[in-house]
C-alpha positions, 0 to 999 in steps of 0.5 A: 732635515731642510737645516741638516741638507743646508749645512752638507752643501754649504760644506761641499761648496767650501770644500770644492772652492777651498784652495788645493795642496801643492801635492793636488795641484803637481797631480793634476799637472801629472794628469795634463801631461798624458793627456798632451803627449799624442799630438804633433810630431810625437806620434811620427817621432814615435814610430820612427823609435819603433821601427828602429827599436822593433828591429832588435825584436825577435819575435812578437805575439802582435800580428800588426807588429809583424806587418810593421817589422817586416816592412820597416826591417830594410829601412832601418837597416838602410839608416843604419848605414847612413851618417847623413840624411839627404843620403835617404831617396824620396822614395825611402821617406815616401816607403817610410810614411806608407808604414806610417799611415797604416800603424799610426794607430798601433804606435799610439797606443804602444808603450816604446819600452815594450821593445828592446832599447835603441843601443840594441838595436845598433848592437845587432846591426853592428855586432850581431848581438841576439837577444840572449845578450839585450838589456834585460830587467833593471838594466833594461830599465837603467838604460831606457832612462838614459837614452829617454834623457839623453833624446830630451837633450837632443830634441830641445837643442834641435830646431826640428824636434823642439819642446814637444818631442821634448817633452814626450820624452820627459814623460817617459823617463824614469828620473829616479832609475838614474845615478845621483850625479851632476848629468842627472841634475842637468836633466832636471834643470832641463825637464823644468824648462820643458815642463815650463814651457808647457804650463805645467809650472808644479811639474816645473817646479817639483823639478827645481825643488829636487835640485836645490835639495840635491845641492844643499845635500852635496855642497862640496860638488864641482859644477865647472861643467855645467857653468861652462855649458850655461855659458854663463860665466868662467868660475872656480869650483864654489863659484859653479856651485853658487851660480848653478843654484841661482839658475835653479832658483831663477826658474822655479821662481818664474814658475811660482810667479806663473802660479795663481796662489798667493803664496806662490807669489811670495814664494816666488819673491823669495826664489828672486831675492836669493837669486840677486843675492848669489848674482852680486856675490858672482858679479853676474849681470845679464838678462835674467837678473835685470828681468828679475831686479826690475820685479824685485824693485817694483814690489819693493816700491824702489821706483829709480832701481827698477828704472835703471835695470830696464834701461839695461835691459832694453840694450839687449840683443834678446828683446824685439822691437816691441820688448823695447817698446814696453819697457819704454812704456814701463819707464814712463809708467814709473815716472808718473809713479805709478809702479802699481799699472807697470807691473801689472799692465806692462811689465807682467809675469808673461813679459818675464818669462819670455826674456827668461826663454829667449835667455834660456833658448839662445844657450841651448841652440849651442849645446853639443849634444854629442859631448852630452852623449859621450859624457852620459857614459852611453856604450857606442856613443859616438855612433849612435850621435852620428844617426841623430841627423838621420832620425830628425829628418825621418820624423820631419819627413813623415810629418811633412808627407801627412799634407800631401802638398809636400809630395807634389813638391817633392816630384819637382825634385825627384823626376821620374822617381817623383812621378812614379810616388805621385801615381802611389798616392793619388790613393791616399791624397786628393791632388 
């Protein structure tokens, strides 16, 4: 009995500590991801999408949504109007965060797509359209995604939403609800980032896979476009076709670089090499492939190249002071030949990654949001651009007034107006 009580734990032991699949380990990132989404600006984020998709609501069995609507209505309505945000008073924001604080609870726990999507609620203030003629169903669904994709777009290249808004939103599309297409595996290409720079590298991953498969199955496509908003490079259809899978190759190995496995390891090698071998086909010579050549050339042992990447590599306009200074400390390492401590110590994955981001970064603070929107075929696109500005600030101003030292700032500039919300807040805040 002692023998057979021996041998079952024994047995649960190397099964807790046997190495897990690719599949265990992309849920357990599945499982990360929900419990990351409630925390930030999300939540503001969220109730100004509510207020503004609750106003195409016509009727709701929720008592506490019908306090929330009935309030928000006029301000929605007022935003609506609006191409700019400083049009908006203090009063407003301040009406705005009142709302806010007492539904922060109800927008946490409500599902947005609940609602009718946003392109109705522009439709009825617009057009007047009644709820006969929403989204409804698949439709509904189809439409949820594309403005899910579009706002992930939108918060990445915003210096006010950024990656945490970004990543909300990647959470609640539906990926697969989109058409096959180029736009959708630009949105992919974008969902790994994001995911990357969360930690959740299977997630990240997963997403790079599906688009190296996507590409091996639609080799005769033309990806100018996409090139050309990578600003990488000027190239002729195959060219587009070639650098875009080295991008996608780029970053998936970053992230099995990230990973603890060793296998991912020498998957990431693999991911690298393809991407040096398409990069001198392309005559591409930047940031990420000297980052990655250095790498490659270390675990190769090829001392004097690796040298020669990160000299070039330490003239960019990416890299801090400090960058600089670890690559020179890198250099002497090699020197010595010791390339065992360079790599592990000085030049390591973190390392990498950075350069990769700040190399990513620096394009998408240029991407033109509303071409992307026009481009995703959304009806009333153009509109519906114009309220971005609008939407950022509401959320920015929500989240500030959640520190009531941003009231007392705000009564500076508001005279009268701003004595008068001090007054209001006393209640909520301790001046």
């Amino acid at each position: 009995m002692k023998k057979l009580l021996y041998l079952s734990l024994v047995f649960l032991l190397t099964a807790c500590s046997s190495e897990k699949t690719d599949e265990e380990l992309l849920e357990l990132d599945r499982v990360a991801l929900n419990e990351n989404l409630i925390s930030g600006k999300v939540v503001p984020y969220k109730f100004v999408k509510l207020m503004i998709r609750g106003y195409a609501s016509e009727g709701t069995k929720s008592p506490k949504f019908k306090v929330f609507k009935k309030d928000s209505d006029k301000l929605v309505q007022k935003m609506m109007k609006l191409n700019h945000a400083d049009d908006l008073s203090v009063k407003d924001y301040w009406a705005m965060y009142q709302i806010y604080d007492q539904m922060d609870e109800f927008v946490t726990q409500t599902d947005e797509d609940e609602f009718p999507v946003i392109l109705d609620a522009f439709r009825k203030f617009w057009d007047g359209t009644k709820s006969a003629n929403y989204f409804k169903g698949k439709d509904k669904a189809e439409q949820e995604a594309r403005e899910h994709a579009f706002l992930t777009v939108l918060a990445m290249a915003s210096s006010s939403l950024g990656s945490e808004i970004a990543l909300y939103e990647c959470a609640e599309t539906d990926i697969e609800l989109l058409p096959d297409s180029e736009l959708k595996s630009n949105l992919r290409f974008l969902r790994g980032f994001v995911f990357m720079q969360k930690g959740l590298y299977y997630l990240s991953e997963n997403e790079y896979t599906n688009n190296l498969e996507w590409l091996k199955k639609n080799t005769d496509i033309d990806l100018r476009y996409t090139m050309n908003s990578m600003q990488i490079g000027t190239f002729d259809k195959k060219q587009s076709y070639v650098g875009y899978r080295a991008m996608n190759h780029v970053y998936r190995g970053m992230d099995r670089l990230m990973m603890e496995r060793d296998i991912d390891h020498e998957r990431a090698l693999e991911d690298f090499e393809q991407v040096l071998k398409d990069c001198k086909t392309l005559k591409i010579d930047n940031e990420l492939v000297w980052t990655i050549d250095v790498y490659v050339q270390l675990e190769k042992g090829n001392t004097d190249k690796a040298i020669i990447s990160l000299h070039k590599l330490k003239k960019s306009k990416l890299l801090t002071d400090d960058d600089k200074a670890l690559i020179d400390e890198c250099i002497e390492y090699l020197k010595k030949e010791d390339s065992e401590t360079a790599l592990k110590e000085v030049y390591d994955k973190v390392f990498m990654l950075r350069i990769a981001s700040s190399f990513t970064y620096n394009r998408l603070k240029d991407v033109n949001t509303k071409k992307i929107l026009k481009n995703s075929k959304v009806p009333n696109a153009s509109k519906i651009a114009e309220k971005t500005e609008v939407l950022e600030n509401a959320v920015g101003q929500i989240d500030s007034f959640k520190n009531g030292e941003t009231l007392k700032e705000a009564t500076k500039k508001a005279g009268e107006e701003g004595e008068s919300l001090l007054n209001e807040a006393k209640e909520l805040f301790d001046f």
